[in-house]
C-alpha positions, -999 to 999 in steps of 0.1 A, spaced: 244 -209 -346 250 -171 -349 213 -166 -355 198 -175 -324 219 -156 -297 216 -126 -323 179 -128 -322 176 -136 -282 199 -102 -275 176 -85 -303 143 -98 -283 157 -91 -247 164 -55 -254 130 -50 -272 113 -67 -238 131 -42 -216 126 -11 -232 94 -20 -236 87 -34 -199 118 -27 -180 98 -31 -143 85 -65 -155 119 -78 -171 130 -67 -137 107 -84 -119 107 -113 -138 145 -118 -131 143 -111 -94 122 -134 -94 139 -162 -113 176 -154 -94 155 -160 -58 141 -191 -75 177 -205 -83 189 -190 -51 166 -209 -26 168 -239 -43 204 -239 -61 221 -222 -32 238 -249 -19 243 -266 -50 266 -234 -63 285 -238 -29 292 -273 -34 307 -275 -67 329 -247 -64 346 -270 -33 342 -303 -58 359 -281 -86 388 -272 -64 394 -308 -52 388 -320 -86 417 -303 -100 442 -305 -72 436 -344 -78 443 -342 -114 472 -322 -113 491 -340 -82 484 -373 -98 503 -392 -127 476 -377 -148 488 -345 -145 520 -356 -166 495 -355 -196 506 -329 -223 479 -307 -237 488 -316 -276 514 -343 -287 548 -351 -270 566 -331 -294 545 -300 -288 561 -271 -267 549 -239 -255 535 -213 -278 540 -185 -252 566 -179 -225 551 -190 -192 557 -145 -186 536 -140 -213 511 -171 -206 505 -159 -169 502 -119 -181 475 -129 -207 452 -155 -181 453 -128 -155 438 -104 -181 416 -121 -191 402 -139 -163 400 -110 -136 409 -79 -149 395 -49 -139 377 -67 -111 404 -60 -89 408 -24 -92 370 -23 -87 371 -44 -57 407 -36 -43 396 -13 -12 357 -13 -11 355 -50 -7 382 -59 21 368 -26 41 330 -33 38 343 -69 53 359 -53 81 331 -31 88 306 -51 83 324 -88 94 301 -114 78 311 -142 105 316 -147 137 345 -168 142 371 -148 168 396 -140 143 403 -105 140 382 -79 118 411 -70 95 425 -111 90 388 -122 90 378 -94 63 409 -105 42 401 -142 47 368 -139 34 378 -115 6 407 -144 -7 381 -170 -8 359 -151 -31 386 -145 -52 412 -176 -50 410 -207 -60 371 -213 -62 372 -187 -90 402 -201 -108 388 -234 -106 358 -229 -122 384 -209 -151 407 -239 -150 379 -267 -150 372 -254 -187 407 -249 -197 417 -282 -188 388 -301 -210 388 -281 -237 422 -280 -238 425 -317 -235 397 -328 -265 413 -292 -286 448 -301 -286 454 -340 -278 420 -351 -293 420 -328 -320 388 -318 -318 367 -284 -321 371 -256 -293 336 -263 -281 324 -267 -248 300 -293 -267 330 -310 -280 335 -324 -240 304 -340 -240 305 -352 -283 318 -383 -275 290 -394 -253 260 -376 -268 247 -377 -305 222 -356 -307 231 -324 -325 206 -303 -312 217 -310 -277 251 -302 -285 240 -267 -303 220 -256 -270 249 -259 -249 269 -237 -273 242 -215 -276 243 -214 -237 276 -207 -240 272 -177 -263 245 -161 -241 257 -166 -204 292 -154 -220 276 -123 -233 255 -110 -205 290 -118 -179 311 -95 -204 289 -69 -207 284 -68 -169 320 -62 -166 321 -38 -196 298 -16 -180 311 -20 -141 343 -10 -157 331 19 -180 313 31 -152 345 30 -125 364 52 -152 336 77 -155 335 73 -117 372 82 -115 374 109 -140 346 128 -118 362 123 -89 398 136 -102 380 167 -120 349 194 -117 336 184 -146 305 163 -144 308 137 -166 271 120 -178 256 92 -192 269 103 -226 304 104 -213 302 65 -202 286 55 -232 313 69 -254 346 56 -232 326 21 -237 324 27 -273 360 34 -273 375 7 -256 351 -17 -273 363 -3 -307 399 -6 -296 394 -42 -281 378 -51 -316 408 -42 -334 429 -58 -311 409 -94 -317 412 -90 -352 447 -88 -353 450 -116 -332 465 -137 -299 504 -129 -307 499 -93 -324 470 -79 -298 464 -95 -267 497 -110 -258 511 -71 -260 483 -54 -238 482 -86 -215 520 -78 -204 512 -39 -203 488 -42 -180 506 -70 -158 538 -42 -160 517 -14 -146 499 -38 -120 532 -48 -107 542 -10 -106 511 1 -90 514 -26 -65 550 -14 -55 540 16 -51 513 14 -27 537 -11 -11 565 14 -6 540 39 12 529 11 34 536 -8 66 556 -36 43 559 -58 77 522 -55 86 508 -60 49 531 -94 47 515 -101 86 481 -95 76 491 -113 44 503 -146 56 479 -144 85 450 -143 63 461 -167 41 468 -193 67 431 -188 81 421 -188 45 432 -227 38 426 -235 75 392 -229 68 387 -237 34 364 -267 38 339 -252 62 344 -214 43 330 -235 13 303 -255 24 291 -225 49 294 -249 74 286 -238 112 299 -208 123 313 -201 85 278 -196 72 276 -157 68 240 -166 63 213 -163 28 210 -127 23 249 -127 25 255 -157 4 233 -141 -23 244 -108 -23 283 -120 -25 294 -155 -27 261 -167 -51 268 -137 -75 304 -140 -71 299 -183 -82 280 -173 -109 297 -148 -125 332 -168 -125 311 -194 -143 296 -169 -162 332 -161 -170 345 -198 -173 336 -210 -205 354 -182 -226 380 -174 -199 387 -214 -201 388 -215 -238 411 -186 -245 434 -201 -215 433 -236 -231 436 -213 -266 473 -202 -251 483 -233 -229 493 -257 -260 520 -278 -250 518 -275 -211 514 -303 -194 478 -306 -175 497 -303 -141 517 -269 -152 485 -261 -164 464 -262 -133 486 -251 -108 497 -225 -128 460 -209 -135 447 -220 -99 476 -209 -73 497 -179 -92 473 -159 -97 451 -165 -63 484 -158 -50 490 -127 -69 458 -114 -63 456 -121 -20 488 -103 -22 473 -72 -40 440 -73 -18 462 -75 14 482 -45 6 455 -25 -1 433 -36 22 458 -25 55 465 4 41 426 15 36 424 2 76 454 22 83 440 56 65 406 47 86 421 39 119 440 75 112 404 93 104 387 84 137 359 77 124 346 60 94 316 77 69 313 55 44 339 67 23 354 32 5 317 24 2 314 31 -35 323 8 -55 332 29 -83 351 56 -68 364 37 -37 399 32 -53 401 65 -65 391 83 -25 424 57 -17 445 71 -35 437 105 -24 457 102 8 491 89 -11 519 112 -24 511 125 -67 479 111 -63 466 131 -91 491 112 -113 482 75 -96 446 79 -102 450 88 -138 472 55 -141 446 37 -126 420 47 -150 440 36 -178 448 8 -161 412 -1 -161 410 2 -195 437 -14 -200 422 -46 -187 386 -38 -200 405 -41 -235 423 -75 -225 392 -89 -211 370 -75 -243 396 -88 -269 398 -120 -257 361 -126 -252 353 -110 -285 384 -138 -299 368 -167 -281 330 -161 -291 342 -161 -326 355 -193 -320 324 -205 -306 301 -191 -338 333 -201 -366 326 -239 -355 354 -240 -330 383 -229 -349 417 -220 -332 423 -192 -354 384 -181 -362 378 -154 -392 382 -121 -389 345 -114 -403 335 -132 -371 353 -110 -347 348 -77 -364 305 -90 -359 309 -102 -324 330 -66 -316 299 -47 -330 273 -67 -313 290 -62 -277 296 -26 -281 257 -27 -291 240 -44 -260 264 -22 -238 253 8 -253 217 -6 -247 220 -17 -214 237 16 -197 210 33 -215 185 16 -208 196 21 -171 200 55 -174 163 59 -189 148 41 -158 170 54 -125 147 34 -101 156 -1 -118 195 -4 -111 206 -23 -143 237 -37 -134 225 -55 -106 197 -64 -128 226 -82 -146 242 -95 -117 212 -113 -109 209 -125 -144 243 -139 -145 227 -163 -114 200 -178 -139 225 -183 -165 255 -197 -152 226 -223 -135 232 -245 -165 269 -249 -164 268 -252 -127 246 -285 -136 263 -293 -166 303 -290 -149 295 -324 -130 287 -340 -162 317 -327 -179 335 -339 -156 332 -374 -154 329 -378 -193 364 -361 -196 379 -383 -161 365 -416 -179 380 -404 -219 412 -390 -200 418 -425 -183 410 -444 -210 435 -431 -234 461 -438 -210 
């Protein structure tokens, strides 16, 4: 199985350095294709995903333990929750934390009469609430349900075994697996590289280059190698409540320099709005449809790279969530962190309103993405000191994201093993520091094709398979989960 991904990341590379404006082309192309006709389709299930697992988890079946009634918790629930944050948004937030909630409030993507700043942070917790944990919790539920009380392999093929017999069926949707799982982490490899070389020119005079990104992302993917090969309890686990410890402290700290009333106002206003509107926010229903450029440009590319993200992400959380039951399970990975994470958004988001309201005027300043936090923290006390935490705190999570990616694709190629060899993850750490490499250089050698959005939009063509395949899985699990009870 190792093979064929290998070869496909060998043969895309080749393509684009040959071609690059035609691999472009070609995947603009296909992502409109999947857009115009998937669209709705991508809105859809992320409501059914939702509902499906708020069912599951409020009903008797949510009583069901993930292994044998005699199984208990591997991890504290501390140490759980501190590793599934990690892993499953990471970074993203620090990359997102001001730019997103102020280019909603500038540029308000619906028309609804609630206020600019609630409506910006309404819009902002539905991209990244409980649609996104969903899709994470969708495949930590099954897998971890057929891994642990059906003792079978951690596959995403093993959810579907019982039903279909054809080997080479199964193989392509692990295969599927490898590749969408690939192209989502190296996306968010080189977001992330590029936010810390973002950072680090903003905090000195010193222009940092091409070279500069290329060699943090060699780094970090050296250092999240070693920490996959020495494993869940001796790597992850460690860097998974580091980072949750700084977050926390971070968090405070922009807290304490804020309006503390007004960020838990804008807070509790948004999230009221937030699952007031929930159903037509989904579904883009009436006056909630921000329209089809917007949809593609945010909540399309957000959908797919969560599911990009989902089939890893749910493996290593089913990986650490032995002996939960199904309903600590899901509402633990669906409403902690959402909760966590609106609370973040909301304190950073009044703030940046705040420091805008106090400017007069507004120039763009929070519009890049990669240096957006970093202008933020400019107009707080020892901000020299804050931004450098940040950007270790970005590596910090690029390392807890890597390792556990890099842990879980071994698993995929080591046929599904809970403990996979270390041979696999020291090969799986060389050949993600490899495509990075080749894809930010790759960008760099062609500055008119913007590679990263190149990769957002393939992300949209890949993830189309799981979005199809997710009902599927579904209702083979529902119907094995039922009858075994």
């Amino acid at each position: 199985m190792l093979a064929i991904p290998i070869c496909f990341f060998a043969l895309f590379a080749v393509f684009a350095f040959m071609d690059p404006q035609g691999v472009y082309n070609y995947i603009e192309n296909w992502s409109l294709w999947v857009r115009d006709w998937f669209g709705n389709f991508y809105l859809v299930l992320g409501f059914f995903s939702v509902l499906f697992l708020l069912c599951i988890a409020i009903s008797p079946l949510g009583k069901v333990k993930l292994g044998t009634p005699k199984d208990t918790p591997e991890h504290s629930r501390w140490s759980w929750i501190a590793m599934l944050y990690s892993a499953g948004m990471g970074a993203g937030i620090l990359l997102r934390a001001v730019q997103e909630p102020v280019f909603m409030f500038v540029n308000p993507p619906l028309q609804t009469g609630t206020p600019n700043n609630t409506l910006a942070l309404e819009y902002t917790f539905y991209q990244w609430g409980l649609t996104a944990w969903a899709f994470y919790g969708l495949f930590a539920l099954i897998i971890g349900y057929y891994l642990f009380s059906e003792q079978k392999k951690g596959l995403i093929s093993a959810s579907v075994a019982g039903s279909v017999h054809n080997q080479w069926v199964l193989n392509t949707i692990d295969i599927l697996v490898i590749i969408t799982t690939v192209f989502g982490l190296v996306g968010a490899i080189d977001l992330g590289t590029t936010q810390i070389n973002g950072g680090l020119n903003h905090l000195s005079d010193y222009q940092f280059t091409i070279n500069h990104t290329i060699g943090i992302t060699v780094i970090i993917c050296l250092l999240a190698s070693f920490s996959a090969w020495k494993g869940i309890n001796k790597g992850i686990k460690n860097i998974s409540k580091v980072n949750i410890l700084i977050t926390f402290l971070l968090l405070l700290f922009v807290l304490l320099n804020s309006n503390f009333i007004s960020v838990l106002k804008l807070f509790f206003n948004a999230l009221y709005h937030y699952i007031v509107d929930f159903i037509p926010l989904s579904l883009a229903l009436g006056n909630y449809n921000p329209g089809k450029a917007f949809l593609t440009d945010w909540t399309y590319y957000y959908w797919a790279f969560w599911l990009a993200w989902a089939p890893f992400t749910g493996v290593f959380i089913a990986r650490i969530s032995k002996g939960r039951t199904i309903r600590e399970m899901l509402l633990g990975v669906m409403v902690i962190p959402s909760l966590g994470t609106f609370l973040w958004f909301s304190s950073f988001g009044d703030h940046a309103f705040r420091i805008i309201e106090n400017w007069g005027s507004y120039n763009n300043e929070f519009g890049n993405v990669f240096t957006s936090v970093f202008v933020f923290f400019s107009e707080f006390p020892y901000h020299f000191f804050i931004n450098m935490v940040v950007v270790l705190l970005l590596a910090g999570f690029l390392l807890t994201s890597i390792d556990s990616a890099i842990f879980v694709l071994s698993m995929f190629t080591d046929k599904g093993k809970t403990t996979p060899k270390k041979a696999h993850r020291l090969l799986w750490g060389i050949i993600v520091t490899v495509f990075c490499i080749a894809m930010l250089m790759l960008g760099n050698a062609r500055p008119d094709i913007d590679m990263l959005i190149a990769l957002q939009k393939i992300l949209i063509i890949t993830s189309l398979p799981f979005a199809i395949f997710i009902p599927i899985m579904c209702f083979l699990f529902l119907r094995e989960l039922i009858k075994n009870r």
